[in-house]
GUVO-412652 format. One record per residue: x, y, z of N, C-alpha, C, O in turn; residue in one letter. Coordinates in pm, whole numbers, plus 50000, padded with zeros to 5 digits. Layout:
XYZXYZXYZXYZA;...
END
This chain:
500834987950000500005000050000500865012550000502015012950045X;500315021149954500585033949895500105048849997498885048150000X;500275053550027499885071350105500465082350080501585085150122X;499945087650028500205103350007499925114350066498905119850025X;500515119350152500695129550222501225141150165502195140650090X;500345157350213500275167450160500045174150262498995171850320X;500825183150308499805188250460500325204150471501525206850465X;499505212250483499375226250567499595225550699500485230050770X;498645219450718498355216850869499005204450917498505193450893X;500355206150998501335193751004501475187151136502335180651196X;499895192851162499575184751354499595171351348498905164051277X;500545168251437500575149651468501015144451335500555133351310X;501725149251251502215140251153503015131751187503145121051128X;503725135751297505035124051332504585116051359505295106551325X;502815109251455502445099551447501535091751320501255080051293X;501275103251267501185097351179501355088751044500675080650980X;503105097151031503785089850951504815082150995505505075950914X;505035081551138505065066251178504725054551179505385044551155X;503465055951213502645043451202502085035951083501725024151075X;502095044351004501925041250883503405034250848503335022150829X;504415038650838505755033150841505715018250879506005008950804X;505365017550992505205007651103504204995251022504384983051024X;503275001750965502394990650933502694986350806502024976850766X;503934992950698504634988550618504214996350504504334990950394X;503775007050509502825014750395503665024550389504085032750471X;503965021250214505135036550130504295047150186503165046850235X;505345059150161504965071750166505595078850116506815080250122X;504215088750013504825096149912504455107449953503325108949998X;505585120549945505085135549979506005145149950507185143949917X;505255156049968505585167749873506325179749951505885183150061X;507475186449895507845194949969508025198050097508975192050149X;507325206750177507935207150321507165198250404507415198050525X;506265191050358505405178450452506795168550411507105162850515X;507625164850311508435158750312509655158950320510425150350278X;509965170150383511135171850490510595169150630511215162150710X;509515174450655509385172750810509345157150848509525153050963X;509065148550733508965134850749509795126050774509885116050847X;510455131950695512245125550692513195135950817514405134350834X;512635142750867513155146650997512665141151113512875146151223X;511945129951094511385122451191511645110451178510935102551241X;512675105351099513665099251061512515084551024512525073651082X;511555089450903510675083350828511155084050678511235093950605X;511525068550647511385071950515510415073550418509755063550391X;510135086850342509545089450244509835092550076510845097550027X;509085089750033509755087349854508885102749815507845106549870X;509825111949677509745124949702508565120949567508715112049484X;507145132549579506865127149461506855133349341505815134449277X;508255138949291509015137549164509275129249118509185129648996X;509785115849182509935101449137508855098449104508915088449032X;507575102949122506245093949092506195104148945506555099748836X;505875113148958505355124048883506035123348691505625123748575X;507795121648803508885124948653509175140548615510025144548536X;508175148848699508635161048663508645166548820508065163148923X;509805179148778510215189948969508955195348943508215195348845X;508835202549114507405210349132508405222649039509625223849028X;507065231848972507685236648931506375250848935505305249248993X;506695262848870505745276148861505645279449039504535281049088X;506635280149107506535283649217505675277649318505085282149416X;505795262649250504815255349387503495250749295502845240649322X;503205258849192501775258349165501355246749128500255242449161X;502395238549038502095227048988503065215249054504205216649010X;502995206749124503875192849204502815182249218503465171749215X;501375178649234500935168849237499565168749083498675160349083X;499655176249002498745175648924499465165148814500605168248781X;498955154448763500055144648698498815132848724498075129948818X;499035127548572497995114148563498515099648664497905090248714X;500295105048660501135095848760500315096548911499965086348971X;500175105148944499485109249081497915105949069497495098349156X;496935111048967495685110648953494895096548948493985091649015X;495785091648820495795074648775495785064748900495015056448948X;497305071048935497225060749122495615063749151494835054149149X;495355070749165494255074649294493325070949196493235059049225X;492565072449101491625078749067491095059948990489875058348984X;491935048548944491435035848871490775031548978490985033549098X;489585022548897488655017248961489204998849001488824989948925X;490084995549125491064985249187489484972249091488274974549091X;489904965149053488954953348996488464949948882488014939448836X;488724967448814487774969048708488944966948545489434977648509X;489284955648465489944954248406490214961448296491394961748261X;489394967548229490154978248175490844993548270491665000048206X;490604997448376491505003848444492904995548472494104998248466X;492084983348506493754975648555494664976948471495844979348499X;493884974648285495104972248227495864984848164496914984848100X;494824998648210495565008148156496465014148247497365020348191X;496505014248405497775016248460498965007248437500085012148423X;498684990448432499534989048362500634991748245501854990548247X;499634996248132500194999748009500815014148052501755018047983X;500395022148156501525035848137502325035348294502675045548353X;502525022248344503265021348478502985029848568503795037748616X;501685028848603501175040248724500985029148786500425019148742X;501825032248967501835028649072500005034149107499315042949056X;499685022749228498305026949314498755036549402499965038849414X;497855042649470498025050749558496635045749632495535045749575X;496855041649765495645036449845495425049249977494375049550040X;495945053849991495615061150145496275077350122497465079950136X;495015089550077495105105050060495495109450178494625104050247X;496125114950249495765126350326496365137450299497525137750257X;495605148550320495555160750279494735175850353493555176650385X;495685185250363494865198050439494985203850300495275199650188X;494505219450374494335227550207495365245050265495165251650367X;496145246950179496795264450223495545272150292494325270850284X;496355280350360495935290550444495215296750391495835307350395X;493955299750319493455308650228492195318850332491575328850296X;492145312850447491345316850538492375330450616492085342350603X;493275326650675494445333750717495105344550607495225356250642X;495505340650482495565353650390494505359250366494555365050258X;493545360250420492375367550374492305378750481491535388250466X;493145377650594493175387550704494245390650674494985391550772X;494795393350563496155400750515495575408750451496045419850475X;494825409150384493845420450302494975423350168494835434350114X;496185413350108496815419849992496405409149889496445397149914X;495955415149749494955407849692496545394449651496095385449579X;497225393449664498455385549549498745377849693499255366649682X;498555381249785498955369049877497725355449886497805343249890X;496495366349886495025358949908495255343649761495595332049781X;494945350049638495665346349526496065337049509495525329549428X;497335333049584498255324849602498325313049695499035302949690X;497295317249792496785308149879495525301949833494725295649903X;495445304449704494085291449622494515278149590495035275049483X;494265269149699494755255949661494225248349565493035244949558X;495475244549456494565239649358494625223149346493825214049331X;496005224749363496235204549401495445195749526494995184249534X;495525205649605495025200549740493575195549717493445183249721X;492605202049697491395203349626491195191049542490145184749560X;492085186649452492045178449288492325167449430491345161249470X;493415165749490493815152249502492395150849617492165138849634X;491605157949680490695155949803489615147749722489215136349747X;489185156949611487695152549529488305138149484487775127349510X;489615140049408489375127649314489585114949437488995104849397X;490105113049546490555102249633488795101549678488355090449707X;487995111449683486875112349773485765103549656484875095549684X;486095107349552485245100049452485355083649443484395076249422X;486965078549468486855061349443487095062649569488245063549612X;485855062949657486555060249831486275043449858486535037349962X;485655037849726485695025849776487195017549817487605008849894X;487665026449715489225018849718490295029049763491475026749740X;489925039049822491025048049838490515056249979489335059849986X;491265058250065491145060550222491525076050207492705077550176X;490635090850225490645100250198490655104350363489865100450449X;491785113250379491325117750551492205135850492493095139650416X;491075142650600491375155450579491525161350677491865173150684X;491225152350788491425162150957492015153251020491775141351036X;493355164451080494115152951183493615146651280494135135851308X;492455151251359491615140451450491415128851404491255120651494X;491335124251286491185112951210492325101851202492045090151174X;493485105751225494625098651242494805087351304495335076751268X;494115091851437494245077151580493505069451512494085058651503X;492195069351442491075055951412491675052751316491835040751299X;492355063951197492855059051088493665048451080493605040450986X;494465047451175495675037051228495075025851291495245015051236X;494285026451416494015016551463493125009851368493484999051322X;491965015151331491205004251196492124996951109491764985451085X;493265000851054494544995950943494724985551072494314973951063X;495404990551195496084977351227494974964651268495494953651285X;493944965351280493234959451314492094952551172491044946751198X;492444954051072491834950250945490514951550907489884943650837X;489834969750993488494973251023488044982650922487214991550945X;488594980650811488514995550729486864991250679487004980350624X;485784994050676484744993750616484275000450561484805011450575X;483075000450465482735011650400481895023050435481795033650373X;481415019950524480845033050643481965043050689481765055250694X;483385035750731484365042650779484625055950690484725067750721X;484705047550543485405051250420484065060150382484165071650339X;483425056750391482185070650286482125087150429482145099350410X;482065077950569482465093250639483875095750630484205100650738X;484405095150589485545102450540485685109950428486585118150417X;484545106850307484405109050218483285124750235483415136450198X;482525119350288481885134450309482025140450370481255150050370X;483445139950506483685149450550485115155450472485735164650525X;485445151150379486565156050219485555166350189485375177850226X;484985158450110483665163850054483255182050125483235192250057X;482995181350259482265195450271483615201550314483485213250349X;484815196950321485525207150335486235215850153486645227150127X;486125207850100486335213649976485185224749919485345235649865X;484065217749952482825230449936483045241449986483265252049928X;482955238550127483275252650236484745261650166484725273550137X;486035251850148486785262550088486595269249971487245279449946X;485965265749911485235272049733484435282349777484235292149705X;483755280649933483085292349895483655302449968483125313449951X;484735301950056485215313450093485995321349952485945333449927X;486715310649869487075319549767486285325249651486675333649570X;485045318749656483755323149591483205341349631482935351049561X;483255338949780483035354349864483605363849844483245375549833X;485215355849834486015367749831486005379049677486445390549673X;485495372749585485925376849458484015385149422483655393249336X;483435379649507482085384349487482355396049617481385403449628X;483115398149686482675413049757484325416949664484855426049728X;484675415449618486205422149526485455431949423485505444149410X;484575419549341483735425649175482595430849244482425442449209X;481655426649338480265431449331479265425649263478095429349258X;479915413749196479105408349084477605404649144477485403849266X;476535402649064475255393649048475445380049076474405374449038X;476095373049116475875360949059474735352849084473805353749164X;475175341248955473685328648968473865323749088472815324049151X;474555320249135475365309949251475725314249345476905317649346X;475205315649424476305320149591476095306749684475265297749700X;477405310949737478185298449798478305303650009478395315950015X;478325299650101478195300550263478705292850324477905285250379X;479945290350347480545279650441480465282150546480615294050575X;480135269850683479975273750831481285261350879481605250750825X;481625265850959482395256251073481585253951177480905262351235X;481675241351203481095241851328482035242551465483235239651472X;481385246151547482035251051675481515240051789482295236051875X;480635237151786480305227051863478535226651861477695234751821X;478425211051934476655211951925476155218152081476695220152190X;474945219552029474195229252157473175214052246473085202452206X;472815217652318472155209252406471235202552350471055190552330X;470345217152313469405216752233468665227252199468355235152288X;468165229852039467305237452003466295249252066466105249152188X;465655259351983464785265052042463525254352171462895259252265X;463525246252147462825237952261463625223852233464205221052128X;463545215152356464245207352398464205192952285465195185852266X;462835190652219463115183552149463615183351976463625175051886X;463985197151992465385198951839466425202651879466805211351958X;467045192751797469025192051792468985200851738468175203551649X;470165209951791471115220451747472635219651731473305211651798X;473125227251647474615229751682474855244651652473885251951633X;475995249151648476445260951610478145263351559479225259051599X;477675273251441478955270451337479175284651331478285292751358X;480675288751285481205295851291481305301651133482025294951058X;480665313251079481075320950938482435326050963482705336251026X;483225318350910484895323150953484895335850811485675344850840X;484445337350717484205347050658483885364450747484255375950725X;483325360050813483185375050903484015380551040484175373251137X;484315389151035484685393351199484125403351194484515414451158X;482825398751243482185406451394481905403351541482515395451614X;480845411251569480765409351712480235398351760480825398051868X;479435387251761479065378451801480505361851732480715352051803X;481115363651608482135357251597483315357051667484155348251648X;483515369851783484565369651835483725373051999484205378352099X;482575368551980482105369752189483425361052231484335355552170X;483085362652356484345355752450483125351352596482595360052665X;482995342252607482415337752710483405329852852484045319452872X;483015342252925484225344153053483735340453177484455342153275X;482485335053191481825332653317480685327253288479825334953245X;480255310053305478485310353354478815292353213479745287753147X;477195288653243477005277753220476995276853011476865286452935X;477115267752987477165268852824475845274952771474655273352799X;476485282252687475255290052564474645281552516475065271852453X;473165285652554472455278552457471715281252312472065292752283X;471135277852239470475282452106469965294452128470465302952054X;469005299252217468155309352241469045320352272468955331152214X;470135317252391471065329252443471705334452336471875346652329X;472315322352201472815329352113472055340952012472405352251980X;470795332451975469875345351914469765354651995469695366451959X;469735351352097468905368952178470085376652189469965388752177X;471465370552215472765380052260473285386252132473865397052119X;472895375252017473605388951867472495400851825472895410351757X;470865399951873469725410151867470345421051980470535432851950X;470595416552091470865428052204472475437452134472595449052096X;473305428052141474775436052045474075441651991473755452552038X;473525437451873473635449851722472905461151780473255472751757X;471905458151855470745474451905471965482152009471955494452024X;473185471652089473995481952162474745489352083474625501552094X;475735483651979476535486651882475745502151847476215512951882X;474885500951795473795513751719473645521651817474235532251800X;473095520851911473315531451979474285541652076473935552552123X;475425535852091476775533952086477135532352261476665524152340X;478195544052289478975542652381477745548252548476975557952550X;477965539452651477755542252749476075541652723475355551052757X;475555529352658474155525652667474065508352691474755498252681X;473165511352717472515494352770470775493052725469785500252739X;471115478552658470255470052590469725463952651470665456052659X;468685457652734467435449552810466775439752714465965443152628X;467205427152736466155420652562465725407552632466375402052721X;464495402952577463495388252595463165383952447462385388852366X;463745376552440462975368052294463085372352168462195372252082X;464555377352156464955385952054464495397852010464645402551897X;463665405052149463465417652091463415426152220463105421652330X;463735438252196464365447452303463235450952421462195453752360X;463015452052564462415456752639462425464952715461595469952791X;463815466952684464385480952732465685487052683466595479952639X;465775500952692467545506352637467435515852703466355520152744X;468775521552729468775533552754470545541552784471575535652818X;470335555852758471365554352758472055569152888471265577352936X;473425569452917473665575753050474865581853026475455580452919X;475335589653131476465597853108477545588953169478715592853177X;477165577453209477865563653260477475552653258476305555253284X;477515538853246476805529753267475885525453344474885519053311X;476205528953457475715527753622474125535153590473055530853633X;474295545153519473115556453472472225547253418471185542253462X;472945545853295472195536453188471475527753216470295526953182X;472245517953302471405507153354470015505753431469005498653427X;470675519653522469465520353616468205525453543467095523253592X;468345532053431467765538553341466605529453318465465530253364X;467325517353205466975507753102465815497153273464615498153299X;466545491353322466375486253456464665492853503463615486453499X;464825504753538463395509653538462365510853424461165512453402X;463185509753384461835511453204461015498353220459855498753180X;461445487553271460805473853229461385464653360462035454253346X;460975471053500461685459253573461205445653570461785437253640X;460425443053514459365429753511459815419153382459945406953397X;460015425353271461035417353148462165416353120462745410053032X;462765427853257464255424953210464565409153289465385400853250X;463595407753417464215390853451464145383153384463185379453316X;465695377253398465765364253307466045368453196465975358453124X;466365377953128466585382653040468035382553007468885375053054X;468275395352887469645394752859470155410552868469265418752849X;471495415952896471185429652918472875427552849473725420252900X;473055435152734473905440152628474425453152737473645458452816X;476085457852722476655472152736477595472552683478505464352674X;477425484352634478345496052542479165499052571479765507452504X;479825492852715480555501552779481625491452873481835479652846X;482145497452969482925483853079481765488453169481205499353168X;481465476253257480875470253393482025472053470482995464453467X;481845487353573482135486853692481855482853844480735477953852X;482335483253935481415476054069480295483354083479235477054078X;480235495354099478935498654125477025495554057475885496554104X;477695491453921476875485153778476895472453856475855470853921X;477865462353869477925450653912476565448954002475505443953964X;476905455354148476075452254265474985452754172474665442654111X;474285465654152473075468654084472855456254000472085449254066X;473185449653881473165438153817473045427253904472215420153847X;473285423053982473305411454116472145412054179471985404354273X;471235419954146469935422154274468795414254163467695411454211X;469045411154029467575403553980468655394453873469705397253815X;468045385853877468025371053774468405375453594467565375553503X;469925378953580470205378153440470125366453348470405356053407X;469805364653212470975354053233471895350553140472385339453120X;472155362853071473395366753031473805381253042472995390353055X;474985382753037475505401253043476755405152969477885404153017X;476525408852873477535410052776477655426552757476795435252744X;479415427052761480135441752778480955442152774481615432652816X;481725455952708482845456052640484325448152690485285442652636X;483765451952853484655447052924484185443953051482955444353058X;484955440153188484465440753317485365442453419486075432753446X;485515452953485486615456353617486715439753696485875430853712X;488075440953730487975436153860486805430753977486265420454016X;486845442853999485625440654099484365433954059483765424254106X;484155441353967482815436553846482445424653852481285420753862X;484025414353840483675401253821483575396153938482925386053961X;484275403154031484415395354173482725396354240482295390554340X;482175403554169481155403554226479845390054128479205380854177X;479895394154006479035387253930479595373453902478815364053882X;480765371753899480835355053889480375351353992480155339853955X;480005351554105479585344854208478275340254215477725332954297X;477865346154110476305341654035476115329253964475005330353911X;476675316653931477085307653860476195305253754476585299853651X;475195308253767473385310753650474365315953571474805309153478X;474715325353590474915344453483475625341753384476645337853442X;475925340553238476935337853193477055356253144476195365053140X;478735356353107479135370553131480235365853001480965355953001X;480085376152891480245376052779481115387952692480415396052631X;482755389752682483005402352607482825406052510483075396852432X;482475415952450482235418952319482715432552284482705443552341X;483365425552113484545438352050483645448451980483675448251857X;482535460852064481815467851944483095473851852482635484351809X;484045472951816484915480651685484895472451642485945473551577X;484415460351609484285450151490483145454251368482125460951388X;483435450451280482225454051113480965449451172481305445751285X;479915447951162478975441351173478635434950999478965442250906X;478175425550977477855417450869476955424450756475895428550805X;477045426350650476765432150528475265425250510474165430650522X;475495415250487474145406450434473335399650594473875397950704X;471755396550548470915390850605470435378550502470015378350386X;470695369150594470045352150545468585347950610468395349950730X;467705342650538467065337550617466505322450540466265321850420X;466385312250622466395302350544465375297750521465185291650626X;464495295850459462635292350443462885276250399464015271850376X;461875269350393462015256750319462025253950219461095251350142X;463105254050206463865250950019464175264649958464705265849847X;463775276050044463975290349946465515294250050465675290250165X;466415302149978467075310850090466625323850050466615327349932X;466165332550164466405351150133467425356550130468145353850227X;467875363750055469505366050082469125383850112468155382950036X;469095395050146468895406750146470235414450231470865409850326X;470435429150154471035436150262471035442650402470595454050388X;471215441050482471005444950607470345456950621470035463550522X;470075460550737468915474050749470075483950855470285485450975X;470785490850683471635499050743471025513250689471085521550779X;470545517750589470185526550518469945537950631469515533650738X;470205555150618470575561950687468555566150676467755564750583X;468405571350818466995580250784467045590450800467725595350890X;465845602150659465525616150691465415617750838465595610750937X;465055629950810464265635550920463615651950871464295662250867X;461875650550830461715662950787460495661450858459685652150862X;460555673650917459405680451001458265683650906458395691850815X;457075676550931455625675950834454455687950922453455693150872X;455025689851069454025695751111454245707351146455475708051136X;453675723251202453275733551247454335730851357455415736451339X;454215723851459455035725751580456765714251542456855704451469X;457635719551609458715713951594459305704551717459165707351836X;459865694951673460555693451834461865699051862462735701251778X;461965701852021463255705352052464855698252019464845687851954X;465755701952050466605696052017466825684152099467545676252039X;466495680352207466515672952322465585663352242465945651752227X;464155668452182463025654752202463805652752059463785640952027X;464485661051964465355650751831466055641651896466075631251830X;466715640852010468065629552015467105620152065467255608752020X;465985622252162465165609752180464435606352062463915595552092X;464035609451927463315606451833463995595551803463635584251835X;465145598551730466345591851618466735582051760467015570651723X;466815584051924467215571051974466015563251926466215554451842X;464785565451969463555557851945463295548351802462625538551772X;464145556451742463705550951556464935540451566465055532251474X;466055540451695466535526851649466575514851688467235504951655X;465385518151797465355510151923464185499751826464185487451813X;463205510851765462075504251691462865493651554462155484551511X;463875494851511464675485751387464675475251446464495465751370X;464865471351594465075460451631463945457251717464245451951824X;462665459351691461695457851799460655449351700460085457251625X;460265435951680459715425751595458345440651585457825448351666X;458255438251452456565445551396455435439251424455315427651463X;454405449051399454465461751430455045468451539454775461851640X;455545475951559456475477351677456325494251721456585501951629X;455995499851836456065510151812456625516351997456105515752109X;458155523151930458515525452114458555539252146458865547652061X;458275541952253457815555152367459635555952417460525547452425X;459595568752441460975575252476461295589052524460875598252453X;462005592252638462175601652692463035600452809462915593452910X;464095610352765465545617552835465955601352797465865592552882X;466285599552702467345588852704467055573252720467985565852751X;465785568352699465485558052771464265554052758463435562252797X;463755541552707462485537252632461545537252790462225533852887X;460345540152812459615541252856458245530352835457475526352922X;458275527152682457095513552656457935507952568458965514652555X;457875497852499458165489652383456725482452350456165475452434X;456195484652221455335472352219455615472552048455885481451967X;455355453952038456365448051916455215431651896454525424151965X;455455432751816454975416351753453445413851769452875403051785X;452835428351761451165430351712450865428951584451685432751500X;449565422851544449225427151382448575438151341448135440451228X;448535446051455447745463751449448595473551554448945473151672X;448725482551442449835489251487449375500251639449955506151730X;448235498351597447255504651688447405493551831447985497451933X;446925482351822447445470351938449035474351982449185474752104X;450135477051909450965476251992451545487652043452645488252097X;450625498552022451015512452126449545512152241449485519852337X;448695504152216448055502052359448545494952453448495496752574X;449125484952378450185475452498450805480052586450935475052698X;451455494152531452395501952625451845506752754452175505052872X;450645515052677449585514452782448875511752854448395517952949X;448645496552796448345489852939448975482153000448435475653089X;450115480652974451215471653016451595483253151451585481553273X;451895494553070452495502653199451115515053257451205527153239X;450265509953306449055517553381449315531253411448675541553390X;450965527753494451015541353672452415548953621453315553353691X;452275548953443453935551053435453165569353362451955569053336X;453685579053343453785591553317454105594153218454925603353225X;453825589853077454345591252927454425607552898454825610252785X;454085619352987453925630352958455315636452933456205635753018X;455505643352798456505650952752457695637952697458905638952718X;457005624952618457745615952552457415618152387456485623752328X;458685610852338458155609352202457815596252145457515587052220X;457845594852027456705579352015457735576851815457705584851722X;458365565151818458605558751704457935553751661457045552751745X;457575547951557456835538851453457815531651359458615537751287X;457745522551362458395512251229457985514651067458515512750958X;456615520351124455845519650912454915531850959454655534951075X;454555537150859453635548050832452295548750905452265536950939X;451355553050946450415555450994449315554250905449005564550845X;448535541850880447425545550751446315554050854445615561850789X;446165553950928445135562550979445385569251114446385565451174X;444255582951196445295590051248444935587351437444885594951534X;444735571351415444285563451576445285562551647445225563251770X;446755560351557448095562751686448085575651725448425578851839X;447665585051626447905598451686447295601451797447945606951886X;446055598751813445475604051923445385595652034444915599952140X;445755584852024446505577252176447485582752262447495585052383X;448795585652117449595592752170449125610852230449625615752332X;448735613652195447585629152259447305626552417447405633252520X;446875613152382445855608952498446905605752636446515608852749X;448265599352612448905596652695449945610352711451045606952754X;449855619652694450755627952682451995629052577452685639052597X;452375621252475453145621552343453465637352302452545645252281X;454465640052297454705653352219455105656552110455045667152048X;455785640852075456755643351928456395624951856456185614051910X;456475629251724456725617251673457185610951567456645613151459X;458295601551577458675598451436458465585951350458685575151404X;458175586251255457935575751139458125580351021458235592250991X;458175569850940458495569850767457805574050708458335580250616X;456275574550708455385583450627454995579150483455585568850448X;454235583850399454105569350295452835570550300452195567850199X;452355573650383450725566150373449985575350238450485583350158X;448685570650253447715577350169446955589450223446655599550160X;446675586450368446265592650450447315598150552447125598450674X;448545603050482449405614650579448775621750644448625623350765X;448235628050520447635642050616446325643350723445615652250769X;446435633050730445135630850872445775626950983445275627051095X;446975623350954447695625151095448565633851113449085634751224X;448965643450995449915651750973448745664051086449205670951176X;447335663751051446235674351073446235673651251446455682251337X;445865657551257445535651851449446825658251433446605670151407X;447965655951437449225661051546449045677851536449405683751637X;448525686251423448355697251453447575705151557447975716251593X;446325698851613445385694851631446075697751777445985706651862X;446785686251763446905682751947448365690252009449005688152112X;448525698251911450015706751903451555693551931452615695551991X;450995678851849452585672151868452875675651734452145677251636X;454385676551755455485675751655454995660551544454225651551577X;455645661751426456165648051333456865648551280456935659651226X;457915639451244458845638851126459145625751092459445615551154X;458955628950969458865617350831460355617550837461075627350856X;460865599450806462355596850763462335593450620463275595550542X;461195588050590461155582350422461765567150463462535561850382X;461415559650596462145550950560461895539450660462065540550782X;461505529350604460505518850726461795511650750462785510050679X;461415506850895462255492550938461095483051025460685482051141X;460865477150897460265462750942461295453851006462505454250983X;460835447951066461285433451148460245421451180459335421651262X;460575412451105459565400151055460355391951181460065380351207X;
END
C-alpha cells in the first residue's frame, strides 16, 4: 500500500507517519510535509519520482500528473483500468491525506496577490478525486482522524461506512473552501451572481434547540469578523440556542446606539435601552423602564461594567451580560452568580453586510437594514433639540423591535416597547396597558411603518406624546399630519421603514 501525504496543517504528523511506516505502507510527499517526514527519521519517497517532473511555477504545479491522479483515481477490479495503469506504469496510491493552504488566514492580510496564492489547487484535485473512488482509496482531511485511521489499518476494520464518512467529510471541506474563495471575489467585483456559495464551521453542538426536542449545533462564518464571531464567554453555564439569538439582537441594538448605553432584551426583541452619562446611569435607566422583562433576560453594554453597575446587576436574575469589558471588581462580584453567563464583546468590529434567512427550500438573501433616515418636520410645531436625540434614539430602538412595533421615549430611555402586534394600533396600547402608573407626559413615540390612519395619533395625545417619528408613505398622511396639529405634537417623516419580521 501506497499514502500520500500533503499537509498545511502538520499536527501529529510524526504519528502519523510513523505508524503508517510501522504498518509497512510507502509514503509519498511533497515538499515541506516531506522534509518534516524525513526529519522524523521516516522514510519517504519524494513525489518527483512518481510524477517524473520537479514542482515547478513556484509551487503551483507538484501533484497535478495522471502519475498521481491514475494512482488514485482507477477503479482497483475493474479490468480495463487495471490494464491501463499497467500499460503507462502508474503505481496505486491507496491512502490520501491532505489539508488545504491558508486561504482563510491570507484573507486577514487584506493583499489581493497573497490571498491569490493561497488558492489551493492540488490540494482540492487530490481531496475530490481520492473522495470519489473512496471505495478503494482512504481520503482523511482532519488530523483528528489519524488515531482511528491507524488503529482500523492495524486491526483490518477499514469498512465502508468508515470510508464514505471520510468521504463526506473531504467532501464539505472542499465546498466550504470554494466558497470562501467564491466570497472573496464576489465582495472584490460586486458581481450578480447565479450561485452564491456560505461555508459554516462548526464550533460545537448545543444541548438543544429552540425547545428541547430539536438538535442544534452552532457554526462559525469564519468569513466575518464581527461581534458575536469573536464573543468571549468568561463566566456562567454553556450558551444555549436561544442565548445565542437573543445576545447577537441585544449587540447589534447596543453597537447602534453606541457608547455608554445598555440593551434589556426577551425573545429577541428589546424591552428596554437606555442610555447615561455612565453605565451605572444607563442601567438604572433601562432597569426601570421594564423591571418585570428584564428578569431572566439578557442585558447588552456599550461600555465596561464597573462595581457599582455590578452590585446593581446582582439584585435580579440575568441570564446573560455582555460588555465591552468588566473591572475587577465587576467580576468579583458577578461570577459568584454561577446562572449568569458574562460575555466580552469587541463593538469596533464590522457588523455583517448581508441578512440570510432560510425558508424551506427558498434562501432570502437581502442587505442588512443599514440605510441612513431623513428627518423632515411635516408639522406646524417642531421638536426641541433634546426630544430630536430621543426621536432618532427611538427610531433605532424600533429597527430592532419585531413589527408592528412602536417605542415611547424620553431623556434617554424607552419608557414602553410594544412589538409583535398585527395592528399597529394594538401595539402602542400595549404600552399602555402594560404600563398603567407610568407618566408618558413630555415623551416621544417611534413607529416602524407609516400611519394609515390618524388612531396612533390620538392615543399618543391621549397619553401625553409630544413628538413623533415615522416613515410616512401613507395615503392618509395628512390626517395625521392634521391630528398632530390638532393636538400641538410635533412629526417627522424619515422616508424610511424598518420592518422586522
Amino acid at each position: 500500500m501506497k499514502a500520500l501525504i500533503s499537509l498545511t496543517d502538520k499536527s501529529n504528523v510524526e504519528y502519523l507517519s510513523k505508524s503508517l511506516s510501522e504498518l509497512g505502507i510507502k509514503i509519498i510527499s511533497t515538499g515541506g510535509t516531506l522534509k518534516v517526514i524525513r526529519d522524523f527519521g521516516v522514510n519517504a519517497i519524494d513525489i518527483e519520482s512518481i510524477t517524473n517532473f520537479p514542482e515547478m511555477l513556484g509551487g503551483r504545479v507538484k501533484t497535478l500528473s495522471p502519475y498521481v491522479h491514475g494512482g488514485i483515481l482507477y477503479r482497483r477490479g475493474l479490468k480495463e483500468d487495471e490494464d491501463t495503469i499497467k500499460e503507462y506504469k502508474i503505481s496505486p496510491i491507496d491512502i490520501v491525506v491532505v489539508n488545504l493552504y491558508d486561504f482563510q488566514g491570507a484573507l486577514k492580510t487584506g493583499i489581493h496577490e497573497s490571498i491569490v496564492e493561497n488558492i489551493d489547487i492540488g490540494g482540492p484535485t487530490l481531496i475530490r478525486a481520492a473522495a470519489k473512488n473512496y471505495k478503494d482509496v482512504l481520503i482523511v482531511t482532519d488530523p483528528s482522524d489519524y488515531e482511528e485511521l491507524i488503529e482500523r489499518l492495524k486491526n483490518n476494520k477499514v469498512d465502508i461506512e468508515f470510508r464514505e464518512r471520510l468521504a463526506a467529510k473531504a467532501y464539505s471541506l472542499t465546498a466550504y473552501y470554494d466558497s470562501m474563495i467564491s466570497r472573496y471575489f464576489l465582495e472584490k467585483t460586486g458581481a450578480d451572481l447565479k450561485y452564491r456559495s456560505f461555508g459554516f464551521e462548526k464550533i460545537s453542538s448545543l444541548r438543544y434547540g429552540e425547545n428541547p426536542s430539536q438538535k442544534a449545533a452552532i457554526y462559525r462564518d469564519n468569513y466575518v469578523n464581527s461581534y458575536l464571531s469573536n464573543a468571549e464567554v468568561i463566566h456562567g453555564k454553556e450558551m444555549s440556542f436561544n442565548n445565542y439569538n437573543d445576545l447577537n439582537a441585544a449587540v447589534e441594538l447596543s453597537a447602534e446606539l453606541g457608547i455608554n448605553t445598555v440593551v434589556a432584551l426577551k425573545h429577541s426583541t428589546p424591552c428596554a435601552a437606555a442610555k447615561g452619562k455612565n453605565i451605572l446611569e444607563a442601567y438604572s435607566k433601562a432597569y426601570n423602564a421594564d423591571p418585570v422583562s428584564i428578569f431572566g433576560g439578557i442585558v447588552s453594554v456599550n461600555g465596561v461594567i464597573d462595581r457599582e453597575t455590578a452590585v446593581e446587576m446582582s439584585k435580579t436574575f440575568l441570564e446573560i451580560i455582555a460588555a465591552t469589558d468588566f473591572t475587577k471588581e465587576a467580576l468579583e462580584i458577578l461570577t459568584s452568580k454561577k446562572n449568569v453567563r458574562l460575555v466580552k464583546i469587541d463593538y469596533n468590529l464590522k457588523q455583517q453586510d448581508i441578512d440570510l434567512k432560510y425558508l424551506d427550500g427558498v434562501v432570502l438573501i437581502q442587505d442588512r437594514d443599514t440605510a441612513e433616515d431623513g428627518y423632515e418636520i411635516v408639522t406646524k410645531s417642531k421638536p426641541t433639540d433634546m426630544e430630536k436625540e430621543d426621536l432618532i434614539f427611538a427610531m433605532k430602538v424600533v429597527k430592532y423591535t419585531k413589527s408592528n412595533a412602536i417605542v415611547v421615549v424620553k431623556d434617554g430611555a424607552t419608557l414602553g416597547i410594544g412589538g409583535g402586534q398585527t395592528s399597529r394600533v394594538w401595539a402602542l396600547e400595549s404600552i399602555r396597558n402594560n404600563h398603567p402608573d407610568k407618566d408618558f407626559s413630555g415623551s416621544v413615540l417611534a413607529s416602524d411603518a407609516f400611519f394609515p390612519f390618524d388612531d396612533c395619533v390620538r392615543i399618543a395625545g391621549e397619553i401625553g406624546v409630544c413628538s413623533i417619528i415615522q416613515p410616512g408613505g401613507s395615503l392618509k398622511d395628512k390626517e395625521s399630519i392634521d391630528r398632530c396639529d390638532k393636538l400641538n405634537i410635533s412629526m417627522v417623516f424619515t422616508g424610511n421603514r424598518h420592518f422586522k419580521h
